[in-house]
TIZA-783415 format. One record per residue (C-alpha): residue number from 1; z, y, x. Coordinates in Angstrom, 2 decimals, decimal comma. Example, Ala and Ser with C-alpha at 12.3 -4.5 7.8 and 13.67 -1.06 7.14 Angstrom:
r seq:1 | z:7,80 | y:-4,50 | x:12,30
r seq:2 | z:7,14 | y:-1,06 | x:13,67
This chain:
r seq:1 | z:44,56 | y:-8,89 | x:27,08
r seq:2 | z:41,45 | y:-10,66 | x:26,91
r seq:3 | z:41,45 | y:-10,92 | x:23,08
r seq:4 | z:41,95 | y:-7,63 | x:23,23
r seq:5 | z:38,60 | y:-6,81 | x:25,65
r seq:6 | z:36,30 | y:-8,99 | x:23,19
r seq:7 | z:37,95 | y:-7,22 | x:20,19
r seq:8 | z:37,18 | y:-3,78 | x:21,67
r seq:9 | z:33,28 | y:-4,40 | x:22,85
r seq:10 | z:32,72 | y:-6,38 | x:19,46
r seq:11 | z:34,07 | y:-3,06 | x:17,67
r seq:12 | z:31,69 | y:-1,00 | x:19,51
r seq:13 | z:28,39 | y:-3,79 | x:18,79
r seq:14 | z:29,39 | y:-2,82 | x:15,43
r seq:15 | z:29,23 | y:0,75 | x:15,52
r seq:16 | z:26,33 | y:0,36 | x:17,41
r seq:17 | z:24,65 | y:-1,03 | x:14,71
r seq:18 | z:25,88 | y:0,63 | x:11,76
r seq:19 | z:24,92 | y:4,06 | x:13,94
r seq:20 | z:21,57 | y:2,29 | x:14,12
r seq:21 | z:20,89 | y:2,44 | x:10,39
r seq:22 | z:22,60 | y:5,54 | x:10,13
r seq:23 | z:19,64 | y:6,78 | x:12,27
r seq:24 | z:17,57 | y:5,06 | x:10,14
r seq:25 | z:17,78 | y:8,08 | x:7,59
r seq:26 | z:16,75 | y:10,65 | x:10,96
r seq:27 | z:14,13 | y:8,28 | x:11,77
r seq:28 | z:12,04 | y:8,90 | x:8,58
r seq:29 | z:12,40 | y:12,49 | x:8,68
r seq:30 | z:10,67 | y:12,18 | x:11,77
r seq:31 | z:7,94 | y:9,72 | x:10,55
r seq:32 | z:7,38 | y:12,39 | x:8,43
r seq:33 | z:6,86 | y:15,59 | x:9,95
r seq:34 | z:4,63 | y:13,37 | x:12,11
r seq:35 | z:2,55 | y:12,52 | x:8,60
r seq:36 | z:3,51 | y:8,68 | x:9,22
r seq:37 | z:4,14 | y:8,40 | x:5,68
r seq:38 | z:4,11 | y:4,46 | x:5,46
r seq:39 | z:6,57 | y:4,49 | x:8,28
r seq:40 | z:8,84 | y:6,77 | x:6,91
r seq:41 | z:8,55 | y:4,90 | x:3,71
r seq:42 | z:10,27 | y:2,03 | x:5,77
r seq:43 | z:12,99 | y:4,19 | x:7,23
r seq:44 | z:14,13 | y:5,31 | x:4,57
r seq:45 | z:14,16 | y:2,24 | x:3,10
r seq:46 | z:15,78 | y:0,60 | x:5,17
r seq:47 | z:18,41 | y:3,26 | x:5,46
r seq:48 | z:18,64 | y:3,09 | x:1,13
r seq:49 | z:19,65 | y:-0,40 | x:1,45
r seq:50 | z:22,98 | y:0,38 | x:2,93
r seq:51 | z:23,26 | y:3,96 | x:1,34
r seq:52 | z:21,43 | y:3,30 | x:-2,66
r seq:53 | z:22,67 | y:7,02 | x:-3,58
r seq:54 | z:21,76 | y:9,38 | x:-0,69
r seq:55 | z:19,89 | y:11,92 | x:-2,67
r seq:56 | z:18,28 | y:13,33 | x:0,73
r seq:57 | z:17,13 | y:10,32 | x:1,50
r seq:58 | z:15,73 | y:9,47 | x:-2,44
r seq:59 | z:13,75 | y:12,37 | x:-2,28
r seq:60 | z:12,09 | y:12,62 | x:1,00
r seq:61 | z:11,41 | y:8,77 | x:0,27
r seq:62 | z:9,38 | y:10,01 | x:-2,81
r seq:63 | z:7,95 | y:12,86 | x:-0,48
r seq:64 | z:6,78 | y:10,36 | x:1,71
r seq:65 | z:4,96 | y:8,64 | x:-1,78
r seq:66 | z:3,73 | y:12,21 | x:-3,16
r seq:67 | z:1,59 | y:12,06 | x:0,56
r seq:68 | z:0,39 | y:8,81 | x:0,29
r seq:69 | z:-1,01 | y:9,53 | x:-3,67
r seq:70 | z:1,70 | y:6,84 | x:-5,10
r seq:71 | z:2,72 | y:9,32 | x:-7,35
r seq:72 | z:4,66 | y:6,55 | x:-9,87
r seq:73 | z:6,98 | y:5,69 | x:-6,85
r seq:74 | z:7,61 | y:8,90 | x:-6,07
r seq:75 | z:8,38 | y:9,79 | x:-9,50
r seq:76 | z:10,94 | y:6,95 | x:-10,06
r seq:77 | z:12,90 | y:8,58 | x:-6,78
r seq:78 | z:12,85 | y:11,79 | x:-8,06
r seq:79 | z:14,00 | y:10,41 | x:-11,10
r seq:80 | z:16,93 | y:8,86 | x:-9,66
r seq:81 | z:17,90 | y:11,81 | x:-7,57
r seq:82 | z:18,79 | y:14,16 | x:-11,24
r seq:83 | z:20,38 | y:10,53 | x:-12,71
r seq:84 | z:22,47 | y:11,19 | x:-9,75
r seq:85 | z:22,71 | y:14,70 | x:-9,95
r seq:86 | z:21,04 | y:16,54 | x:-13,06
r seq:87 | z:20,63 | y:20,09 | x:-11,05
r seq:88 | z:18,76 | y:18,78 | x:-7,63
r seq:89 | z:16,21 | y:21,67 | x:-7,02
r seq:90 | z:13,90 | y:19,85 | x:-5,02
r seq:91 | z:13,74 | y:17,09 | x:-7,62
r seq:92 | z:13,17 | y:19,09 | x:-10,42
r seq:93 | z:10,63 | y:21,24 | x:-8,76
r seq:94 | z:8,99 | y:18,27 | x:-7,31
r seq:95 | z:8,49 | y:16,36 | x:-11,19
r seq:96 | z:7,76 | y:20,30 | x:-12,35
r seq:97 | z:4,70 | y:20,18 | x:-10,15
r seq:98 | z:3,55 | y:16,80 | x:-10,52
r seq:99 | z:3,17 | y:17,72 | x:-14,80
r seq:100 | z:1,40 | y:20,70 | x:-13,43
r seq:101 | z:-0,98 | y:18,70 | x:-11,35
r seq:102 | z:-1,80 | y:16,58 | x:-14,83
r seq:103 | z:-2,42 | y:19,46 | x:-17,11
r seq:104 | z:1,02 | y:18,59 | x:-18,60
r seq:105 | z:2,38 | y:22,22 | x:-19,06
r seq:106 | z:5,00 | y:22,34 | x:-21,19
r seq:107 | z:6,35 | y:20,12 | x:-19,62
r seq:108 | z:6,01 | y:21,40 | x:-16,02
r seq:109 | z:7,18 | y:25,04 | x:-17,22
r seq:110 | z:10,55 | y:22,62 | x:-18,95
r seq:111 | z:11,25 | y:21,53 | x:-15,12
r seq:112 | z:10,83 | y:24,90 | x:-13,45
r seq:113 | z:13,17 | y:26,63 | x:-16,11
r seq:114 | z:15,88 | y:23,22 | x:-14,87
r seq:115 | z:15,13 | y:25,01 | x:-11,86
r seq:116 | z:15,67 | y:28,89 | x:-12,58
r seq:117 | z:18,66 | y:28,20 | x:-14,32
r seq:118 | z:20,09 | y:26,95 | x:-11,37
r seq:119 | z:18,73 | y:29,31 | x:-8,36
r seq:120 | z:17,33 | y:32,46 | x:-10,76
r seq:121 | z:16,24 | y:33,39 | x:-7,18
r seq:122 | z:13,65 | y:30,61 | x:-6,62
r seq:123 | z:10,12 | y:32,22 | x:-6,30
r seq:124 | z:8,49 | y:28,93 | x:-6,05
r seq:125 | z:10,28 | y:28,24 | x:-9,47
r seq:126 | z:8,67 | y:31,00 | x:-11,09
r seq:127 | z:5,64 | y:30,96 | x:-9,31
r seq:128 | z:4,68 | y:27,53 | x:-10,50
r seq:129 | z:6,49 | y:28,71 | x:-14,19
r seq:130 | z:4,02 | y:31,69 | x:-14,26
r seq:131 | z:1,11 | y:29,27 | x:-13,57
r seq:132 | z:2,20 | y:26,65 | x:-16,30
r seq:133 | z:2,36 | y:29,86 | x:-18,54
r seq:134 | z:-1,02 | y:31,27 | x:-17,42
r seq:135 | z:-2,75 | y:28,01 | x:-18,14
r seq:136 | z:-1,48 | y:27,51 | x:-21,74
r seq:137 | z:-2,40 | y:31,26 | x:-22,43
r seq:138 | z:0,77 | y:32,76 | x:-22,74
r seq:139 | z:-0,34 | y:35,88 | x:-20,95
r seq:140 | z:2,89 | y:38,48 | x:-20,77
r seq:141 | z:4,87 | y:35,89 | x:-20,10
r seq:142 | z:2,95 | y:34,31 | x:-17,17
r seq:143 | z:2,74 | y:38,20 | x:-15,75
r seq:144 | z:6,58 | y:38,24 | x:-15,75
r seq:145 | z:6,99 | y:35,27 | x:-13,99
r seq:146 | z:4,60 | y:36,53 | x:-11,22
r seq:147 | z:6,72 | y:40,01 | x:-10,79
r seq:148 | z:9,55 | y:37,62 | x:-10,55
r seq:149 | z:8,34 | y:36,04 | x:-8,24
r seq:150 | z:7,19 | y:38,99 | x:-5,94
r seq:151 | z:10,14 | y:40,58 | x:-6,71
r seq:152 | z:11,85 | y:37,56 | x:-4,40
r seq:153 | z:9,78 | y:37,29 | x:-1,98
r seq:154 | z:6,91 | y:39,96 | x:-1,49
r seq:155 | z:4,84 | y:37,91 | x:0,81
r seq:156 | z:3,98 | y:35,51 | x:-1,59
r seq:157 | z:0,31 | y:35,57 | x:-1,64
r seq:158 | z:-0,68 | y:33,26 | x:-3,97
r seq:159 | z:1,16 | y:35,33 | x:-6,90
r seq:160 | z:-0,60 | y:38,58 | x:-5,94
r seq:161 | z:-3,99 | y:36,84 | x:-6,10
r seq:162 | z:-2,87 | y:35,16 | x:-9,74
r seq:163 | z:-0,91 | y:38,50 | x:-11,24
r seq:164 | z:-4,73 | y:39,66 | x:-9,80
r seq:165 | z:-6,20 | y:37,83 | x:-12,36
r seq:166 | z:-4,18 | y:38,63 | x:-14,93
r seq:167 | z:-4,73 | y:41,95 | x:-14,70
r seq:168 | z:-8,21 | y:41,17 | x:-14,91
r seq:169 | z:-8,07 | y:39,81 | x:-17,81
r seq:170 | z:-6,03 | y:42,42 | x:-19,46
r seq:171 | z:-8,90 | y:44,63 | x:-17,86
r seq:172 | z:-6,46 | y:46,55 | x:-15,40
r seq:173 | z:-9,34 | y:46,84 | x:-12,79
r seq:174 | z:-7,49 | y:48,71 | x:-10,29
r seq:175 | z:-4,11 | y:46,80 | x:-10,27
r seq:176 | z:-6,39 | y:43,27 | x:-10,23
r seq:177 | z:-8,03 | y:44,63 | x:-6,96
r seq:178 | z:-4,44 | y:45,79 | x:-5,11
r seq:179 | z:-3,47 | y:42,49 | x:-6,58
r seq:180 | z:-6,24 | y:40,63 | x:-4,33
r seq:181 | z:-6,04 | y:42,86 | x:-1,32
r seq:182 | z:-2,18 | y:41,96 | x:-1,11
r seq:183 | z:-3,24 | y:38,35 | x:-1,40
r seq:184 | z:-6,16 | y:38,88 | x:1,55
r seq:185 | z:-3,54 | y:40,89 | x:3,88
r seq:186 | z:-1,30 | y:37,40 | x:3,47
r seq:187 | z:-4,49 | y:34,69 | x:3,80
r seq:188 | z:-5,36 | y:33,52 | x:0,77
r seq:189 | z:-8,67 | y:32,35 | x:1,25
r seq:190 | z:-9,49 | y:32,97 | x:-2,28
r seq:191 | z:-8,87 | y:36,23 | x:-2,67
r seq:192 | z:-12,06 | y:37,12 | x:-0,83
r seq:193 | z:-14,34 | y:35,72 | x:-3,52
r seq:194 | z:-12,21 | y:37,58 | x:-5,82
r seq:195 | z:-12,63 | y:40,98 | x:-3,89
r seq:196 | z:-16,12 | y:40,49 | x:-3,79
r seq:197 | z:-16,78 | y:39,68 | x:-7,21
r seq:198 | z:-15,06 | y:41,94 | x:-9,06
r seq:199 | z:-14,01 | y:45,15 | x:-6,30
r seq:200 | z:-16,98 | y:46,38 | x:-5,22
């Protein structure tokens, strides 16, 4: 009977502590949303060492990177999340925007198409596709991406003021300027300046 008693609270101290590091995983998402990015950092890691191949947990780890400007780190986790599974969305958008954010287009557009191919219906995906386009100079197919984009989800602002500037450039005045009212109505600060500038 007694064996039994120490058996029993030694086999809850161990689920204890396993729930513990289970938590560990919880713990950093909440580091996070709190913008304690070095403490999440340490959550997470510490739930990784019992749990290598949680993708969840890979990629807010390199979320938690991405905020603190360690961009390599977070990288190499996003990395491992698509050798783990090739398809990951978040992943794929997140290495997508990081070739974006280095001028690296081709390459960012390559990630974004990962992207479309698996959710067609992914605005940011084509928002971020159309961008890549617009900044190598492919022009019709940048304004394509933007529709697609809108055509998704109409209160994306930051495609009506870009689609805006397309159409400024292909010197559709009137479209460019319903462009960037659409973008003011949803508070994109930029789209003043544009108004201004070229709606008068």
């Amino acid at each position: 009977m007694k064996n039994n008693l120490v058996y029993l609270i030694l086999s809850g101290l161990i689920l204890l502590a396993g729930g513990c590091k289970d938590d560990s995983s919880t713990q950093g998402d909440i580091h996070f949303r709190n913008q304690e990015y070095a403490l999440a950092i340490a959550a997470y890691d510490d739930y990784l060492s019992l749990k290598p191949n949680n993708i969840k947990t890979l990629y807010n780890r390199g979320r938690s990177y991405e905020e603190l400007g360690e961009f390599d780190k977070a990288l190499e986790d996003y990395n491992r999340v698509l050798e783990i599974n090739p398809d990951n969305i978040n992943a794929n958008l997140s290495i997508g925007k990081d070739f974006y954010r280095k001028n690296i287009f081709d390459n960012a557009a390559f990630y974004f198409d990962k992207v479309i191919k698996v959710d067609g219906n992914n605005a940011i995906a084509h928002f971020f596709k159309g961008r890549s386009l617009h900044k190598s100079g492919v022009i019709k197919e940048a304004l394509n991406e933007y529709n697609l984009a809108l055509n998704i989800n109409k209160d994306y602002g930051e495609a009506y003021l870009y689609r805006g500037a397309l159409h400024l450039y292909l010197k559709k005045r009137s479209q460019a300027c319903s462009d960037f009212k659409l973008a003011k109505s949803l508070n994109v600060k930029e789209a003043d300046e544009a108004l201004s500038k070229y709606c008068r």
